[in-house]
C-alpha positions as CSV (number, residue, x, y, z in Angstrom):
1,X,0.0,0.0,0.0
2,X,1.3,3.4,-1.1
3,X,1.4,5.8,2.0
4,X,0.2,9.1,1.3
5,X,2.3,11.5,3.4
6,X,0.9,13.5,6.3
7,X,3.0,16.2,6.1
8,X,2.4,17.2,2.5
9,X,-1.1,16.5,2.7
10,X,-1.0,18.8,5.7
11,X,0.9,21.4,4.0
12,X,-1.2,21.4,1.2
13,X,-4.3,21.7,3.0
14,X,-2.9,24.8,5.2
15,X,-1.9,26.8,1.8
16,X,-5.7,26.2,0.8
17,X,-7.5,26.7,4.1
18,X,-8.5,30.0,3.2
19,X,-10.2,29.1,-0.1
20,X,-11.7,26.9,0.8
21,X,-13.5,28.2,3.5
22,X,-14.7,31.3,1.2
23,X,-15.8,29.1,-1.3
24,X,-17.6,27.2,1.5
25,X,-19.3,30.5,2.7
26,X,-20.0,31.5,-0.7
27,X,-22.2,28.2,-0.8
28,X,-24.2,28.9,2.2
29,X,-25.1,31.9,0.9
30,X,-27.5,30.0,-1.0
31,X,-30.6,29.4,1.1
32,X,-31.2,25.9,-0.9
33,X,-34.0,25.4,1.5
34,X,-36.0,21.9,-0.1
35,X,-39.1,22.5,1.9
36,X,-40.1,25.6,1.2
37,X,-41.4,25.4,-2.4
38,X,-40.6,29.3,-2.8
39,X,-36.9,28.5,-3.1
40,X,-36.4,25.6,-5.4
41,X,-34.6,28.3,-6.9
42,X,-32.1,28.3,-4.8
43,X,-32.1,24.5,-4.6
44,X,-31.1,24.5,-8.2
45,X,-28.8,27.3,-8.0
46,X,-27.1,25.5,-5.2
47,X,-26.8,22.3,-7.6
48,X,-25.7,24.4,-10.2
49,X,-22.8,26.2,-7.8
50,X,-21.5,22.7,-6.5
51,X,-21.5,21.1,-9.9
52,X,-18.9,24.1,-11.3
53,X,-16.8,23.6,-8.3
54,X,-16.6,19.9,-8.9
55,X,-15.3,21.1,-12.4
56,X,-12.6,23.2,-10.9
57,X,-11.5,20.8,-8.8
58,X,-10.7,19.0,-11.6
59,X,-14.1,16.2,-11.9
60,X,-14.3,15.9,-15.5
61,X,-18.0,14.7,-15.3
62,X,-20.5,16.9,-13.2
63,X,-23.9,16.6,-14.0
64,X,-27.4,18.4,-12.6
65,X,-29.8,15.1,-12.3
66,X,-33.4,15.9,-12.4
67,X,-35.9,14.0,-10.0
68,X,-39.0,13.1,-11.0
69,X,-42.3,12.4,-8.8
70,X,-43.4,9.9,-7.6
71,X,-44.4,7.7,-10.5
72,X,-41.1,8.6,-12.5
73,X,-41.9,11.5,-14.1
74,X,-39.0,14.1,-15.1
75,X,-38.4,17.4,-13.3
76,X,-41.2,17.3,-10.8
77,X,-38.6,17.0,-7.9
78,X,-35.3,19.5,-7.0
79,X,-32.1,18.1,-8.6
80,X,-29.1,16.3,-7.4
81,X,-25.4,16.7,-8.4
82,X,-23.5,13.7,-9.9
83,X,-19.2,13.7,-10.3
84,X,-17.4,11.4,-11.6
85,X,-13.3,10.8,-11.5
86,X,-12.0,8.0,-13.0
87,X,-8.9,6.6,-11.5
88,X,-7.2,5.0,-14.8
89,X,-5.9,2.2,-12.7
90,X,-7.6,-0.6,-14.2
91,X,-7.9,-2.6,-11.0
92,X,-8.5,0.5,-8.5
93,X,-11.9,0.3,-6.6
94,X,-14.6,2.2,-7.1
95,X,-16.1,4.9,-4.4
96,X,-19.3,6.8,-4.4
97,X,-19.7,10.0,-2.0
98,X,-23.0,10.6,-0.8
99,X,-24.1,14.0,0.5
100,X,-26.8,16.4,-0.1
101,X,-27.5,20.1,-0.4
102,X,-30.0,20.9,0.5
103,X,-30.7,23.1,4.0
104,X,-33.5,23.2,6.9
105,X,-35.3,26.5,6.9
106,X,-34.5,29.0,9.0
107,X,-34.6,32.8,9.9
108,X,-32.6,35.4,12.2
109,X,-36.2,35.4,13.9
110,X,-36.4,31.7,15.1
111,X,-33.5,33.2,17.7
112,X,-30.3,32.9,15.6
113,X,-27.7,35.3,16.8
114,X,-26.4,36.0,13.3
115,X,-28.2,36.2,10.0
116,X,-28.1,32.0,9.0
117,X,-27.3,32.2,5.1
118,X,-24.5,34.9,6.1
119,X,-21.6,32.5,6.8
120,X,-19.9,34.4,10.4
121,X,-16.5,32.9,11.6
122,X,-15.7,33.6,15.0
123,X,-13.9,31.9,17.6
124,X,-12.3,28.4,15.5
125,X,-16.1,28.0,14.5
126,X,-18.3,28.9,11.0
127,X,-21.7,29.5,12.0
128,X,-24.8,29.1,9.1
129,X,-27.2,27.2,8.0
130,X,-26.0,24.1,6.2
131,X,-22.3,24.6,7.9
132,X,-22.5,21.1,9.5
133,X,-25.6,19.7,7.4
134,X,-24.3,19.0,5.2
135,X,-23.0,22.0,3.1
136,X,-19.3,21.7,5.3
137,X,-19.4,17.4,4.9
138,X,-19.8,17.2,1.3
139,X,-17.4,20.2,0.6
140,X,-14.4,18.8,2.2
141,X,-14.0,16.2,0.0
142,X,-13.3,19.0,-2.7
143,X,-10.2,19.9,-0.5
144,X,-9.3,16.4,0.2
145,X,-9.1,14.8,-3.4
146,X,-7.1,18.1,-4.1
147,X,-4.6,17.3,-1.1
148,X,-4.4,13.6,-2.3
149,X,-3.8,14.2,-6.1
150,X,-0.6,17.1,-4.6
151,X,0.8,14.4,-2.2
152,X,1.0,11.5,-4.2
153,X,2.0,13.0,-7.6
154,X,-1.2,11.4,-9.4
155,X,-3.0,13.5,-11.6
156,X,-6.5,11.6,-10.6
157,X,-7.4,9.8,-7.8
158,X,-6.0,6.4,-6.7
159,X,-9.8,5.1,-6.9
160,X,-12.9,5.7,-9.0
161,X,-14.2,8.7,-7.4
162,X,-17.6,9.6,-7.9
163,X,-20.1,11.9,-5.6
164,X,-23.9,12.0,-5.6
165,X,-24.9,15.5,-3.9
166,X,-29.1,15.3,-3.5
167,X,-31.4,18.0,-3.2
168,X,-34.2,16.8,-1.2
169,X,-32.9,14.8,2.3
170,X,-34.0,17.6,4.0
171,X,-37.8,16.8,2.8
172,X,-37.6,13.2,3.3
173,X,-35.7,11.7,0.1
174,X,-39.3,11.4,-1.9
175,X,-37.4,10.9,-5.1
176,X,-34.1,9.7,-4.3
177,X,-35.1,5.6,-4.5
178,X,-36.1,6.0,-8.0
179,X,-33.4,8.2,-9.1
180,X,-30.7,6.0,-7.7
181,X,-32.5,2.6,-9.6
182,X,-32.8,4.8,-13.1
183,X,-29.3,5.9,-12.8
184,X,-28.3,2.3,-10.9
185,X,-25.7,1.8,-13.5
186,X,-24.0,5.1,-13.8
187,X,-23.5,5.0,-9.6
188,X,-22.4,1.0,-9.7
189,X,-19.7,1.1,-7.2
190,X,-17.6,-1.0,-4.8
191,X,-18.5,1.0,-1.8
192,X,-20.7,4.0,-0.6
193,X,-19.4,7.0,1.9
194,X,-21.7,8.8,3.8
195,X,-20.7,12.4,4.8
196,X,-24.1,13.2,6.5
197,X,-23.7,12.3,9.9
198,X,-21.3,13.0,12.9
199,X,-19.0,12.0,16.0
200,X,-19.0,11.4,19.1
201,X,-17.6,14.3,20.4
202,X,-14.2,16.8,19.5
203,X,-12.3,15.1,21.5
204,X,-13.6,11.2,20.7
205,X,-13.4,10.4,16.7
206,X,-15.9,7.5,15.6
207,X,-16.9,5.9,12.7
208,X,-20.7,5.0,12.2
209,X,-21.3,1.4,11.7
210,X,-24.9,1.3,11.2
211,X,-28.0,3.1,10.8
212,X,-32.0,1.9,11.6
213,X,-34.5,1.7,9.8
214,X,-38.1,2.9,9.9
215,X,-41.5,1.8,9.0
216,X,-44.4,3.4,10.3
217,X,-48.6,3.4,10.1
218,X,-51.1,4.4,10.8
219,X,-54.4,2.8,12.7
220,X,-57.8,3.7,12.0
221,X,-60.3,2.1,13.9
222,X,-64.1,2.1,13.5
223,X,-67.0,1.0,15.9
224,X,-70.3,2.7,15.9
225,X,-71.5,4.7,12.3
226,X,-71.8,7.6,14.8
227,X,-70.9,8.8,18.0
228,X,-73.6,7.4,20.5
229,X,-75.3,7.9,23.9
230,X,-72.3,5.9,26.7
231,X,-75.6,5.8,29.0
232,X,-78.0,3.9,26.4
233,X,-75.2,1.5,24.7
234,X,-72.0,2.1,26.7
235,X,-70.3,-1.8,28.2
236,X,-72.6,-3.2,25.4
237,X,-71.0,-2.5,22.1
238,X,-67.1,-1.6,21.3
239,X,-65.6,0.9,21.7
240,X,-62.9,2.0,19.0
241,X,-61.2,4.6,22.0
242,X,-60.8,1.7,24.2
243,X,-59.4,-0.7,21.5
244,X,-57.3,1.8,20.8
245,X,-55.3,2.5,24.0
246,X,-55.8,-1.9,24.5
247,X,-53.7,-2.3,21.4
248,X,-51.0,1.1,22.3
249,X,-51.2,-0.8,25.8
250,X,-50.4,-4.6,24.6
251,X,-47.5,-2.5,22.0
252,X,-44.7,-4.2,24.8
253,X,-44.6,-7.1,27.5
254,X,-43.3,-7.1,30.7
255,X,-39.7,-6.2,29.4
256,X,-40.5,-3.6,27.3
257,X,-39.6,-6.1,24.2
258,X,-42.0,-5.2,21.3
259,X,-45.2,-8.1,21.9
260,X,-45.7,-8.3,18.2
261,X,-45.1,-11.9,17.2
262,X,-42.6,-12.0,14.4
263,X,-41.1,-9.2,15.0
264,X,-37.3,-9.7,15.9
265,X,-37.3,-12.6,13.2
266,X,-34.1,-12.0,11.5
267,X,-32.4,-9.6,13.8
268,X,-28.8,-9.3,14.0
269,X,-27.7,-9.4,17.5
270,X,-24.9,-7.7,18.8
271,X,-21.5,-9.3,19.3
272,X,-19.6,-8.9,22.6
273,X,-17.0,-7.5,20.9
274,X,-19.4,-4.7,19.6
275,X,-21.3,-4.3,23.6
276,X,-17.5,-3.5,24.7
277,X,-17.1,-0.8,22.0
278,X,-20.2,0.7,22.9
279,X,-19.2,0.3,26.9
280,X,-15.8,2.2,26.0
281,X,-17.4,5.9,25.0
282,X,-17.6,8.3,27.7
283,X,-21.5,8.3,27.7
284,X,-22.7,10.4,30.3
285,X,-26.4,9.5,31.1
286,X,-27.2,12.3,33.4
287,X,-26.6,14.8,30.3
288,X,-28.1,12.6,27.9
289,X,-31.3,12.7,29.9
290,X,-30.8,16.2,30.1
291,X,-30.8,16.9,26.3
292,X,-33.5,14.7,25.8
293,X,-35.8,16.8,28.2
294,X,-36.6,13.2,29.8
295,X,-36.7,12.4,33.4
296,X,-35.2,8.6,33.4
297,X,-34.6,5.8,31.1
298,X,-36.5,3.0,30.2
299,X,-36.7,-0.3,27.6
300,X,-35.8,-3.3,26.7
301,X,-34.5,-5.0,29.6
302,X,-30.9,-6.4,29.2
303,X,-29.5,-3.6,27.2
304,X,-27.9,-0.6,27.9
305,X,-29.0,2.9,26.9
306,X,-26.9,3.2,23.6
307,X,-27.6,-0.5,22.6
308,X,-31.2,0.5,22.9
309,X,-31.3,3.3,20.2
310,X,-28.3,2.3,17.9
311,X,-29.2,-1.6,18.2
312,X,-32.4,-2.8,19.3
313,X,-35.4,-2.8,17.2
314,X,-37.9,-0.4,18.8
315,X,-41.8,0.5,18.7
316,X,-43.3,3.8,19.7
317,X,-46.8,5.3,20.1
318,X,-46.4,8.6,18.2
319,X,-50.0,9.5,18.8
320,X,-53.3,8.4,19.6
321,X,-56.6,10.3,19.7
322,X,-60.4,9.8,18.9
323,X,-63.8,10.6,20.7
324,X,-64.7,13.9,22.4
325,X,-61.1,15.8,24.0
326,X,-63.4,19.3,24.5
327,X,-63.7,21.2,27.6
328,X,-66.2,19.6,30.4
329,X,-67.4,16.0,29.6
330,X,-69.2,14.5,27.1
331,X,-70.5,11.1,27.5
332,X,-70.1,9.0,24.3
333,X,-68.9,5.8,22.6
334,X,-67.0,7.5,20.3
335,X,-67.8,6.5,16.2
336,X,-63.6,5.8,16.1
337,X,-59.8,6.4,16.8
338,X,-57.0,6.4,15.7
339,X,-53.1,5.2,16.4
340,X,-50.1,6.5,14.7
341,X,-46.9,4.0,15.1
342,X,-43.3,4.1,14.2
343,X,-40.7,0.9,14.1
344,X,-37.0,1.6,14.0
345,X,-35.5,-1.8,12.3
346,X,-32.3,-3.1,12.8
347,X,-29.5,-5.3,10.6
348,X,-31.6,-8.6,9.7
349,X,-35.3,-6.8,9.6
350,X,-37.0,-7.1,6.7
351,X,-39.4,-3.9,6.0
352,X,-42.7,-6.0,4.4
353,X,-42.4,-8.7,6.6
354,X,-42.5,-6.5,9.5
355,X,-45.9,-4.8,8.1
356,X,-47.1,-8.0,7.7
357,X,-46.2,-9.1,11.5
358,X,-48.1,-5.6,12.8
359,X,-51.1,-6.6,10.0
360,X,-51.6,-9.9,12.0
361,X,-51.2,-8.3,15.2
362,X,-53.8,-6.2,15.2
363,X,-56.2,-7.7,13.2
364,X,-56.2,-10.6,15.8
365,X,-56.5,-8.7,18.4
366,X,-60.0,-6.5,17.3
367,X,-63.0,-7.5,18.8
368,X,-66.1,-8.3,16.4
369,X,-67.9,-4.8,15.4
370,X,-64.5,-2.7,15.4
371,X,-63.3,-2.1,11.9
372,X,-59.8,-1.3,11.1
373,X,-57.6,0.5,8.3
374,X,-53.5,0.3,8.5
375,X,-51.7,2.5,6.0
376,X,-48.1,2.2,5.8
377,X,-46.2,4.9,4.3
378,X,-42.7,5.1,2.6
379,X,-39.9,2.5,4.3
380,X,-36.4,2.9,5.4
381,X,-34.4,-0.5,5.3
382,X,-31.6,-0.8,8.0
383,X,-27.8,-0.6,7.1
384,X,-24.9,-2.4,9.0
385,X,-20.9,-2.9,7.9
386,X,-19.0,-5.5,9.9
387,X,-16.5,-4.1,11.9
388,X,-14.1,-6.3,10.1
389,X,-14.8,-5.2,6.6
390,X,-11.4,-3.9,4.8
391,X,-13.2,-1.1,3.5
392,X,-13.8,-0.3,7.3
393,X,-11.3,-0.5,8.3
394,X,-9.7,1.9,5.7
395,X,-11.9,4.3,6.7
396,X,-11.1,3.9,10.2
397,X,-6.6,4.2,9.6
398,X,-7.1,7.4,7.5
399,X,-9.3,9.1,10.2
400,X,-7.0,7.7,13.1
401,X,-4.1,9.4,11.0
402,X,-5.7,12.5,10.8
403,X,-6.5,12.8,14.4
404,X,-3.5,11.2,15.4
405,X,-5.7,9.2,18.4
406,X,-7.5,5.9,18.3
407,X,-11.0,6.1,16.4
408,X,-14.0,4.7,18.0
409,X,-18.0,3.0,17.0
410,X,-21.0,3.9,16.5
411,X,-24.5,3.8,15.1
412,X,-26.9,5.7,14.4
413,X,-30.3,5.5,16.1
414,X,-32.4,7.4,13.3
415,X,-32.8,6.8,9.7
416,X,-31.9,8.3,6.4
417,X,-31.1,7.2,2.1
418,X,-28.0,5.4,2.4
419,X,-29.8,1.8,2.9
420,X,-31.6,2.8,-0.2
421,X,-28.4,3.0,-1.8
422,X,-27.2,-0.1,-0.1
423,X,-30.4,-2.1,-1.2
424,X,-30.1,-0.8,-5.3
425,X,-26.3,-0.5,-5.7
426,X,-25.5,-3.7,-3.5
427,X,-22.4,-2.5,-1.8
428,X,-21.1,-1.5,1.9
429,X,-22.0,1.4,3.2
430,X,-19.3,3.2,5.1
431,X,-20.2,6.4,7.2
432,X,-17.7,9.4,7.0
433,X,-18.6,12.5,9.2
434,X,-16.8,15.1,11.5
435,X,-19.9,17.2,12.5
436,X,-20.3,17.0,16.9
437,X,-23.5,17.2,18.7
438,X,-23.2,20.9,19.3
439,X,-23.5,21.9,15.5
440,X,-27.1,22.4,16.0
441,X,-28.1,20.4,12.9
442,X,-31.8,21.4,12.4
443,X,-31.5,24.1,15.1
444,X,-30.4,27.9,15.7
445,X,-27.1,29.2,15.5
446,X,-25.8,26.0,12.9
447,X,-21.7,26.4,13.0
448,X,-19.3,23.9,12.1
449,X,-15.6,23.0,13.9
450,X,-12.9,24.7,11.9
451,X,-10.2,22.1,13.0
452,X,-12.7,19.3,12.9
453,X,-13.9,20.2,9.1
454,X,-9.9,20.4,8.5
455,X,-10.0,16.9,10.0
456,X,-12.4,15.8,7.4
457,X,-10.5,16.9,4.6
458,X,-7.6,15.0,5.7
459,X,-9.1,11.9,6.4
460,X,-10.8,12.1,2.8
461,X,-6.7,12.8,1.2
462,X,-5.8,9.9,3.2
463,X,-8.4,7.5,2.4
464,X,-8.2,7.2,-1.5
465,X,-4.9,5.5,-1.3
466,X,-5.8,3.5,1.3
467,X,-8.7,2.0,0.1
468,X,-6.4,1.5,-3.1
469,X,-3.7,-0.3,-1.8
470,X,-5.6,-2.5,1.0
471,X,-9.2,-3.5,-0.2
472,X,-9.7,-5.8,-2.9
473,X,-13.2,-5.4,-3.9
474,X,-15.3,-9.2,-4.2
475,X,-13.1,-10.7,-1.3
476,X,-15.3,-9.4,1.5
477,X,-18.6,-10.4,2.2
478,X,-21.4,-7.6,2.0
């Protein structure tokens, strides 16, 4: 394996440091906000801005992909950015970057202390929106494919290099499924990286392993044609209200496991090795609690608090309602009510056999006179790389060089595109992110870590060779 060296690569990046950080403030300018339908403008014109850099930087493919709707139909959606850099090495792997740019809305009245799409430096830190999500994580790779071309002499990159840059995460991905599977064979890769997501903390680097999934449905339940006197017919026909809360109430047994039979069919469990990388973080459950405005823990017995939302499939109530919630009382049987329900899936889960599981379950459980409608939305499958995956492990020497200190696990407890990338393109999914939890993605105030973002770029310089020179592609298992 050729060695990139760290002092070049270092050098490199200090002589470009200031560039790069104007070009990255000229970008958040951009208030490429994918929500707000008024500025798909500026969704485009930040599509259109990344795709020129890409050319300067020397990609000499950058494209603007339009995204259709829903059932495939051209330019109904905001566009993504594709980049492609061959290596010329005919036996070189090949790497796709995924990212997006797109922004959360926000306004110096929602209690920001600086205008948000005015990029501020002050004190090591670049505040605006986008800084940390995900404007600053796709943009270092510019910097770092720069530092690894001046370091090793090469005049393209020791892999396949190519970058998908969506316009839409921020509004839920609607089109991204479909626009990966119509362009499946322009992105075919050997591996995925994920710069849309974060570390431990400044002084803790970590790799993300994994993320969950997500399915979710709603419950619609239906007794009575109308709302009906509880003194006349009350304790003598169902009532949907009370089926309701007996269904959100039988959601878990005894152990908080989820009670739905089926459920944790095909689960990957953890490994001991992987319970003792979790153990080794410096999580502090006191502040956790705190920043979750929660008042204790609790769930599924026999795990710990970051095995339980990185690891464990979970089930949540995320609303119920029906029947009269007015001031004063109102005695009814109410005509029906309702259940929203979310399932975060883990390595092993299968999406439609979960559905089906949750179909069984509560159409068992219904009395005789209560009808019932389940309508399951859009899906996220779960992602997982073995710790002992040479891609990995790539990922995990270049970022332990760049920080010069041992790099730690983790996973993700949410959701997001990269399984649907997993699922079309059929490769590992490797996570590569320097944001910390006080970026404030989503929130006020946005800023990014100047040293960390710096961090990012190195690690990228660094990992191009190393992926090169260590990782055969088709000799690991997915």
């Amino acid at each position: 394996m050729t060695k990139t060296p760290d002092s070049a690569v270092r050098s490199y990046i200090d002589q470009h440091r200031a560039a790069f950080l104007d070009d990255l403030a000229s970008w958040l300018r951009i208030p490429s906000v994918s929500a707000d339908p008024a500025r798909s403008g500026e969704v485009r014109r930040s599509a259109e801005w990344l795709a020129e850099k890409l050319r300067e930087t020397g990609f000499p493919v950058a494209e603007i992909w339009e995204t259709g709707s829903a059932s495939g139909d051209e330019g109904r959606g905001l566009p993504a950015v594709f980049a492609e850099w061959p290596s010329g090495e005919p036996d070189a792997p090949t790497v796709l970057v995924y990212g997006h740019h797109d922004v959360q809305p926000a306004a110096r009245e929602d209690g920001w202390a600086t205008e948000p799409f005015e990029p501020v430096v002050a004190d090591g830190r670049m505040y605006g929106r986008g800084a940390a999500d995900d404007k600053g994580q796709v943009f270092f790779h510019t910097l770092g494919v720069r530092a690894h071309l001046a370091a090793t002499g090469r005049t393209a990159p020791a892999v396949n290099l190519k970058l998908l840059i969506e316009g839409e995460e921020e509004s839920g991905s609607p089109h991204f499924a479909a626009l990966v599977r119509r362009h499946a064979d322009r992105l075919a890769c050997d591996a995925v990286i994920v710069s849309d997501t974060g570390m431990w903390a400044e002084d803790t680097p970590t790799v993300c392993t994994g993320m969950r999934g997500l399915a979710d449905c709603q419950i619609d339940l239906y007794g009575p044609d109308q709302d009906i006197h509880s003194g006349s017919f009350g304790g003598a026909v169902p009532n949907p209200a009370t089926e309701a809360a007996r269904l959100a109430a039988a959601l878990h047994d005894a152990d908080r496991r989820v009670a739905v039979p089926g459920f944790y069919d095909g689960v990957v469990e953890l490994t001991e090795r992987e319970r003792e990388l979790f153990a080794e973080l410096p999580f502090d459950e006191a502040e956790w609690l705190r920043v979750a405005r929660s008042h204790g823990t609790l769930g599924e017995a026999g795990h710990t608090t970051l095995e339980r939302i990185w690891a464990r499939p979970t089930a949540e109530v995320n609303g119920i309602w029906g029947g009269y919630t007015g001031p004063g009382g109102k005695t009814i049987v109410p005509s029906s009510a309702h259940l929203k329900l979310s399932f975060r899936l883990v390595a092993g889960q299968e999406v439609e056999k979960v559905r089906e599981a949750v179909r069984d379950w509560v159409a068992e459980r219904l009395p005789a006179g209560i009808r019932h409608e389940i309508v399951f939305p859009g899906a996220t499958r779960p992602c997982l790389t073995p710790l002992d995956h040479p891609a990995l492990r790539s990922l995990v020497r270049s970022m332990g060089r760049a920080f010069g200190q041992e790099v730690r696990f983790t996973r993700e407890g949410g959701s997001g595109p990269a399984a649907d990338l997993q699922d079309v393109l059929g490769v590992p999914v490797l996570f590569l992110g320097i944001s910390v939890p006080s970026d404030g993605w989503h929130s006020v105030n946005e800023k990014v870590e100047l040293d960390l973002l710096l961090k990012g770029v190195e690690t990228s310089a660094y990992l191009w060779s190393d992926l090169a020179g260590s990782w055969t592609p088709g000799e690991d298992a997915r």
